[in-house]
N, C-alpha and C positions, 0 to 999 in steps of 0.2 A: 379601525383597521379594515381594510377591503377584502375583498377575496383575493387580490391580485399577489396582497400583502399574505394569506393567508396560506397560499398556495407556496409562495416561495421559501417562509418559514418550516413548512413541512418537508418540503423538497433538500432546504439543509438537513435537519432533522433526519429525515433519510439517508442521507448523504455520509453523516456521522455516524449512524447507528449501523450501515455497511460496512463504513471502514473499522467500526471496534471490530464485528465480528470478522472481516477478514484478519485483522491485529492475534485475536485471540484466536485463529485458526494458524498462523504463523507461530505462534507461540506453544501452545501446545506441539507444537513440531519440533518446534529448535529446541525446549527448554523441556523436554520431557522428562529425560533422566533428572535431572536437577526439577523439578514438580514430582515427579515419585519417591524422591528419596526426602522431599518435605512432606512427603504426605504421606510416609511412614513417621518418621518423627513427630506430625502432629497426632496422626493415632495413637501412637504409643506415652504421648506428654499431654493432653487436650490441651496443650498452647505451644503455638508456634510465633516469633516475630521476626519480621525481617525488615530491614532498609533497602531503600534505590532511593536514587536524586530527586530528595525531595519530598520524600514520602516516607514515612513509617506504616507497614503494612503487618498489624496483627489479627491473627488466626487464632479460634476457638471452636473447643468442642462442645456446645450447648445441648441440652434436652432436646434430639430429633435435627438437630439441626447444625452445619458447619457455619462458619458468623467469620466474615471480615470487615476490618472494621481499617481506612485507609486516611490517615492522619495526613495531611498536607503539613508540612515545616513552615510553610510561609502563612503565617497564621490570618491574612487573609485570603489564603487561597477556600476552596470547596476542601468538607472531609465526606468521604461517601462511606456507606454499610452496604453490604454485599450476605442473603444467608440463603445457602443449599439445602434441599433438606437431606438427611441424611438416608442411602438407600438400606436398605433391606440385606441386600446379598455385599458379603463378604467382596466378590471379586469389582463390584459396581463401584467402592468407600474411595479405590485408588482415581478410578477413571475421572468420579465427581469430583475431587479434588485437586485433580489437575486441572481440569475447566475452573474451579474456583481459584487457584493458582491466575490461570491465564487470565481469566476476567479482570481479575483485581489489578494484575500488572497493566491491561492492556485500558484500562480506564483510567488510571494516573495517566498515563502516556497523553487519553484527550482530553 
């Protein structure tokens, strides 16, 4: 591979890794109320699971840490692990879980 090759690969790469993050800056917006009221629920159960098209997305409360874990249906698609660590302060437990919320959705999506 050249550099020409080498250059262009990183340049998607970027490209991709922009668009999650504006995804999961969309998402956190639009899906907020529905990401707080799962991430009371998963505090209160350390497990949460949910579906979308395609995906089975379960949520855990681990030692220090929130864990998702994103099952593709199509069993040869990708499964990815996603883990936060878990903050300190009380009012910080919602905010991180709503980014972990977003993330997880906004990564099936690419």
């Amino acid at each position: 591979m050249d550099s020409e090759d080498q250059n262009i690969l990183i340049s998607e790469e970027e490209i991709r890794e922009r668009e999650l993050i504006l995804k999961c800056f969309q998402l956190m917006r639009d899906e907020r109320s529905r990401y707080e009221d799962q991430a009371i629920r998963l505090i209160e159960t350390a497990k949460l699971e949910t579906e979308t098209e395609g995906f089975k997305l379960s949520y855990r409360v681990k030692e220090n840490t929130y864990f998702c874990r994103i099952n593709n249906k199509n069993k040869s698609g990708n499964n990815y692990e996603i883990e936060f660590p878990i903050p300190e302060l009380e009012k910080d437990k919602i905010e991180t879980l709503v980014e972990l919320f977003a993330q997880s959705e906004a990564e099936r999506i690419f």
